[in-house]
Backbone bond lengths (Angstrom), bond angles and torsions (degrees), N, CA, C in turn:
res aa  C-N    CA-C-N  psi(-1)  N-CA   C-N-CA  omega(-1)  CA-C   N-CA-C  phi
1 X - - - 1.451 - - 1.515 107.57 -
2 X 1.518 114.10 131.58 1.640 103.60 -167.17 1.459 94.16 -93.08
3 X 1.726 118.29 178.50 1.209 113.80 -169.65 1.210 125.22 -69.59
4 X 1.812 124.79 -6.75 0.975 148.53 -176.40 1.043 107.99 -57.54
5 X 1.674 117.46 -75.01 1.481 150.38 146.72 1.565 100.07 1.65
6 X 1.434 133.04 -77.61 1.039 158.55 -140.73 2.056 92.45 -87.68
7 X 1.051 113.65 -70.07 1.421 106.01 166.81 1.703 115.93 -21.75
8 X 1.117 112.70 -66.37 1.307 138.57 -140.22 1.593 76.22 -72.94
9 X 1.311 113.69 -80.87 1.702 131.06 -170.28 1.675 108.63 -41.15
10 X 1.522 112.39 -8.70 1.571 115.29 -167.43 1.721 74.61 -120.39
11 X 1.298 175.23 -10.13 1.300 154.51 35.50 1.535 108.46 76.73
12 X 1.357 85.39 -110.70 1.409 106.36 160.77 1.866 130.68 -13.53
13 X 0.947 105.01 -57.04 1.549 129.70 -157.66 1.524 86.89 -93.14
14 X 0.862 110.59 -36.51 1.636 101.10 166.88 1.077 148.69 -96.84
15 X 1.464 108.19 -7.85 0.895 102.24 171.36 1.765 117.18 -97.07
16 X 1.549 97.19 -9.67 1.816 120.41 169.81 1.604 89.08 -64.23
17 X 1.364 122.44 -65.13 1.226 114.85 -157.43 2.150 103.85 -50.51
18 X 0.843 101.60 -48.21 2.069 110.01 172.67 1.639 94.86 -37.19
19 X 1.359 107.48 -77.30 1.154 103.21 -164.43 1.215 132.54 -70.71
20 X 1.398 112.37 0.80 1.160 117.22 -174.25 2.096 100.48 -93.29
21 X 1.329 95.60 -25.93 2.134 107.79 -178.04 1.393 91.08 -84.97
22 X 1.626 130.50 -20.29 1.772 110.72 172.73 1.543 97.08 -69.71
23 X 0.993 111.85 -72.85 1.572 129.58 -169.82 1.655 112.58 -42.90
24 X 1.059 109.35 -29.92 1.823 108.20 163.66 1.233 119.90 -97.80
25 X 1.384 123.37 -20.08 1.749 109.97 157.84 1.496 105.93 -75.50
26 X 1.441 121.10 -39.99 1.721 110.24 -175.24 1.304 108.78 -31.32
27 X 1.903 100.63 -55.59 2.077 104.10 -159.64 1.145 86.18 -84.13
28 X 1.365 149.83 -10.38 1.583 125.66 173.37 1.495 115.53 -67.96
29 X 1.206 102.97 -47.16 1.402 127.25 169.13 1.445 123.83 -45.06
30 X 1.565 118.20 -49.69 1.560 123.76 170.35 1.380 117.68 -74.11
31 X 1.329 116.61 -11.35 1.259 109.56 -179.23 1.670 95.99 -112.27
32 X 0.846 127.11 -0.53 1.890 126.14 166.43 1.376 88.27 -37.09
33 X 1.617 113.77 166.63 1.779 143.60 -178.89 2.045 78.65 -108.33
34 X 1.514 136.07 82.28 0.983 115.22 144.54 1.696 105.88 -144.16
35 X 1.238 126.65 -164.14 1.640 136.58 168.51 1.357 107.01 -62.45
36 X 1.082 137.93 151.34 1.464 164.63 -150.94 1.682 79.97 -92.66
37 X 1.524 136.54 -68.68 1.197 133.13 -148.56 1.595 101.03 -81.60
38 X 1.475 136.52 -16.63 1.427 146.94 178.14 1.745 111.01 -65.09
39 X 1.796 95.23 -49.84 1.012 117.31 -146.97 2.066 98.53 -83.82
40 X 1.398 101.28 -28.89 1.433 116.83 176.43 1.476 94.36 -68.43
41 X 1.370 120.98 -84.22 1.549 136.46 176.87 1.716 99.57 -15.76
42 X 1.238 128.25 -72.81 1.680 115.74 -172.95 1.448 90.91 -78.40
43 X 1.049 163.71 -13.66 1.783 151.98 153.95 1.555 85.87 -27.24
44 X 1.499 98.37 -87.21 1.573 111.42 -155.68 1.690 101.39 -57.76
45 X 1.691 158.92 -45.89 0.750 103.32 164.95 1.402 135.84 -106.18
46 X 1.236 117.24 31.07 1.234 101.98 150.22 1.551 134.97 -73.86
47 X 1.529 98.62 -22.83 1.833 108.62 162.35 1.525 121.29 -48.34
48 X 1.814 104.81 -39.52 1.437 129.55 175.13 1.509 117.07 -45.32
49 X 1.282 100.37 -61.97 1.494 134.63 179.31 1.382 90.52 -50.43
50 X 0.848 131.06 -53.69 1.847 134.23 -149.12 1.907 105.74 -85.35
51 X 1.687 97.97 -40.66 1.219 85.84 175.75 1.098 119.41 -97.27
52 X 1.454 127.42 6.32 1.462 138.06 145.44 1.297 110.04 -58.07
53 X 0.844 155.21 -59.87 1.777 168.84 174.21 1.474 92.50 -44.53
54 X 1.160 124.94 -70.27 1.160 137.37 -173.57 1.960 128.41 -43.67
55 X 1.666 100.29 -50.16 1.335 128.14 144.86 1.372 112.14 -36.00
56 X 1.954 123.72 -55.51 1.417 125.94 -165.49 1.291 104.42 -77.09
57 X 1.192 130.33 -24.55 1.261 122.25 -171.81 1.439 119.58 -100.85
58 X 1.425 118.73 -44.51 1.575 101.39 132.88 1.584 141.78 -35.73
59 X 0.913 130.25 -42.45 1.564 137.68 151.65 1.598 100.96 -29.47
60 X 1.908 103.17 -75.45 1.268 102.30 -178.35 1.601 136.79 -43.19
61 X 1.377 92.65 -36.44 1.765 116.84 -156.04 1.843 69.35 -75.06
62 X 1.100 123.71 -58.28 1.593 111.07 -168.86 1.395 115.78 -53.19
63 X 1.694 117.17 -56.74 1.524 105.13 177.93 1.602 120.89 -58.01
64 X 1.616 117.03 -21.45 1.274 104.60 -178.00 1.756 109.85 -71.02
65 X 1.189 100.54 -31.29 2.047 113.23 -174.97 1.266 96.35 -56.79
66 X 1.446 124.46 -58.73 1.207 135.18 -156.81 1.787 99.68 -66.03
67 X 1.162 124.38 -56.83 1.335 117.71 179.87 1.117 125.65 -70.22
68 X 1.648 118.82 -18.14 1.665 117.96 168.86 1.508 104.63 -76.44
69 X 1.114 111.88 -22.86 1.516 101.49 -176.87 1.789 121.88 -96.44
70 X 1.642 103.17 6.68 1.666 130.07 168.46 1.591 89.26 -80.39
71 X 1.267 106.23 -58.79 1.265 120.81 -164.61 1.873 114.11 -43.48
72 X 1.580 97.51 -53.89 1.558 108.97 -168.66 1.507 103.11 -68.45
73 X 1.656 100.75 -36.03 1.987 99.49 -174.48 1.406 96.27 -75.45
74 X 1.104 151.93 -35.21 1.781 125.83 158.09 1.203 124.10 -63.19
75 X 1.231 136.20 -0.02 1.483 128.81 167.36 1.368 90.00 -88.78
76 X 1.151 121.83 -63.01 1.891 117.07 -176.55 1.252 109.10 -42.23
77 X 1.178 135.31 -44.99 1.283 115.57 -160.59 1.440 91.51 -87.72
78 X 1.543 139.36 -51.76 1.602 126.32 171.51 1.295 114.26 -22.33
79 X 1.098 122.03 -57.06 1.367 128.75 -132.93 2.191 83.38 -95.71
80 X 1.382 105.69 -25.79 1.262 84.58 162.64 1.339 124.81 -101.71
81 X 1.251 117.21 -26.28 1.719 100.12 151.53 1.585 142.80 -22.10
82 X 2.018 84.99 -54.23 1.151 90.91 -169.47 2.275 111.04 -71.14
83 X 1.252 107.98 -38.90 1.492 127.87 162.08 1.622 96.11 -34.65
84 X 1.368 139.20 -62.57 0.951 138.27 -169.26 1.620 101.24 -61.75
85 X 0.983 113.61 -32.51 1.388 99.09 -161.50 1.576 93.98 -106.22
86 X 1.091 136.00 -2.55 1.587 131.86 145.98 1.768 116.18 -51.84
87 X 1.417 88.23 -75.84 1.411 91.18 161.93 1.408 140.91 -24.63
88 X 1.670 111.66 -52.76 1.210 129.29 159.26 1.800 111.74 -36.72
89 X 1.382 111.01 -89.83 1.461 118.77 165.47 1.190 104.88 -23.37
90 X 1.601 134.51 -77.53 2.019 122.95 -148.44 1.693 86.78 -49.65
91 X 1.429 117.59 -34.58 1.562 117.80 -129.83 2.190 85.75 -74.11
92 X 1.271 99.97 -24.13 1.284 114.89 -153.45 1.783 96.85 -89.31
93 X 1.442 108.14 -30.33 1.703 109.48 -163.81 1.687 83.86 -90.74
94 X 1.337 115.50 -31.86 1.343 98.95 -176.40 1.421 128.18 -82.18
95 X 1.755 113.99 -20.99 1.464 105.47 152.04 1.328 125.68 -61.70
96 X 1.311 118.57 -27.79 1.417 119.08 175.81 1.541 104.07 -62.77
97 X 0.937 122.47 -61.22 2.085 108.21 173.70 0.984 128.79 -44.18
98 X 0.999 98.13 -45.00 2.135 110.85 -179.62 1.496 97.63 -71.35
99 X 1.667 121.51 -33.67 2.054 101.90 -172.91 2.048 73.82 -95.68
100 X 0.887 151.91 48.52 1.397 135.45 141.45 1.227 114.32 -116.99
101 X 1.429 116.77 -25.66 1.834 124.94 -176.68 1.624 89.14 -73.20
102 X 1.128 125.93 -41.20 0.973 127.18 -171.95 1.812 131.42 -46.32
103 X 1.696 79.50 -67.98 1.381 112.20 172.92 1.956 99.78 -65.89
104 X 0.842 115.68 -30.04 1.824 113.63 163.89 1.533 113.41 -45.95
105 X 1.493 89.41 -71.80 1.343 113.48 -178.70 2.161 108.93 -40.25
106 X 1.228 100.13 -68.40 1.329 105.89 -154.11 2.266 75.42 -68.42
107 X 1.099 156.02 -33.81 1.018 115.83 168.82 1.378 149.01 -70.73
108 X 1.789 102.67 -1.56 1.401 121.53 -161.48 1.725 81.05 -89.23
109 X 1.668 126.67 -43.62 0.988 120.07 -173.10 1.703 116.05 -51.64
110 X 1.332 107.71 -49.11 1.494 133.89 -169.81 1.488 90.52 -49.42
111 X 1.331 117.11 -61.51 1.385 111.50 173.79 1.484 126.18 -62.52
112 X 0.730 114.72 -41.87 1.469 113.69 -170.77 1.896 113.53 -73.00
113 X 1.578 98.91 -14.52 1.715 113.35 170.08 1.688 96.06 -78.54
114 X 1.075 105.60 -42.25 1.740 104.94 177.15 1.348 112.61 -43.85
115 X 1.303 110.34 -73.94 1.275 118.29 178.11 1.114 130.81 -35.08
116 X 1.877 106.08 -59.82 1.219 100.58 154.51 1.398 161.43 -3.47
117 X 1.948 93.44 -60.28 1.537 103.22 177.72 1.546 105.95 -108.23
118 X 1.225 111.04 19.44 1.045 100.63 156.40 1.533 124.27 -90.44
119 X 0.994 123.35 -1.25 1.138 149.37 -142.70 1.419 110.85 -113.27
C-alpha cells in the first residue's frame, strides 16, 4: 500500500469513525425519556460539537501533511547536495589520474626517445 493509500485509509476511518459517533448519539438521543424540543436542542449541539472536532482534526490532518511534505523537500534537496558534492570529488580524483596517466605517459615517452638515440 503506497503512502498515498495509507493517508486516504487513515482519512477514511475517520471520518467513518465521526459519522458513525453522530449517528449513535442521534438514536441514543431519540430514544432518551426527555421532550421532543430538549432532545432536538442537544441533537443540534452535539452535531456542533462534532463538526467542531471534526474541523480540528482536519486542520491537524493538514498541518501534519503539510510538514511531512517540508520534511521530504529537505531530505531531497540534502541528499542532492550532498550527490553534488560526491560528484564534485570522483570528478576531482578522476582528473587527478588522467593529469598523472598522463604525466606517466609523456615520461615513458621521454624515455623511450632517450633510448632511442642512444641507440
Amino acid at each position: 500500500m503506497s503512502y498515498w493509500d495509507e493517508e486516504n485509509a487513515v482519512g477514511v476511518s475517520c471520518i467513518s469513525f465521526i459519522v458513525g459517533s453522530v449517528l449513535g448519539a442521534s438514536i441514543a438521543i431519540l430514544y432518551a425519556p426527555q421532550s421532543g424540543e430538549v432532545t432536538r436542542q442537544e441533537m443540534r449541539e452535539k452535531t456542533e460539537r462534532t463538526i467542531i472536532k471534526a474541523h480540528r482534526l482536519e486542520d491537524e490532518l493538514k498541518d501534519t501533511i503539510s510538514q511531512l511534505i517540508g520534511n521530504v523537500k529537505l531530505k531531497v534537496n540534502q541528499l542532492i547536495e550532498d550527490g553534488k558534492e560526491i560528484a564534485e570529488d570522483k570528478k576531482e580524483e578522476i582528473l587527478a589520474a588522467i593529469d598523472a596517466g598522463k604525466k606517466a605517459l609523456e615520461k615513458e615517452r621521454t624515455k623511450l626517445e632517450k633510448d632511442k638515440q642512444a641507440v
